[in-house]
N, C-alpha and C positions, 0 to 999 in steps of 0.2 A: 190870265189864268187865276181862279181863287186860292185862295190859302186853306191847307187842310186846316181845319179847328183842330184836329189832333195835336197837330203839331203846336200850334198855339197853346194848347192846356198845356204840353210837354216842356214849351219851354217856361210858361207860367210854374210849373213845378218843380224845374229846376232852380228857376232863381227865386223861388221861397226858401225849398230845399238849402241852397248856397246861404242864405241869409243866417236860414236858424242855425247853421254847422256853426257859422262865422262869429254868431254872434253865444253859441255856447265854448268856440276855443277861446273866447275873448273872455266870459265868464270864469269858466277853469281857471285861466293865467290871473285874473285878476281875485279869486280866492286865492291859489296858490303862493302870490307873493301878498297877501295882506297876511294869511297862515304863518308864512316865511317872518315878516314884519314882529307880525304880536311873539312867535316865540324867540326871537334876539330881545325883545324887550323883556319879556321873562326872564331870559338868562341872565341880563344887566341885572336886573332887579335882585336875584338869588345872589348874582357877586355881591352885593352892594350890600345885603341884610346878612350875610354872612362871617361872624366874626371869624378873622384870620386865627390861625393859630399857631401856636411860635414854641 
């Protein structure tokens, strides 16, 4: 028995589809802790340039 081609584009579409989700929650996460990263560096920095006051 042959294979419908539909099905074959379908599942070609699916695992493009699965790729690019994959690889935009893997983008998100990896802005959102490099975002996370730089502003804790900020805040050191503001501590540090900040004369205490007594």
């Amino acid at each position: 028995m042959a294979e419908n081609p539909f099905l074959s584009i379908l599942a070609l579409v699916a695992v493009v589809l699965l790729v690019v989700v994959t690889g935009g929650i893997g983008y998100l996460t990896l802005a959102d802790w490099r975002d996370r990263r730089r502003l804790e560096q900020e805040k050191r920095e503001t501590r540090r340039s900040t004369p205490k006051r007594r």
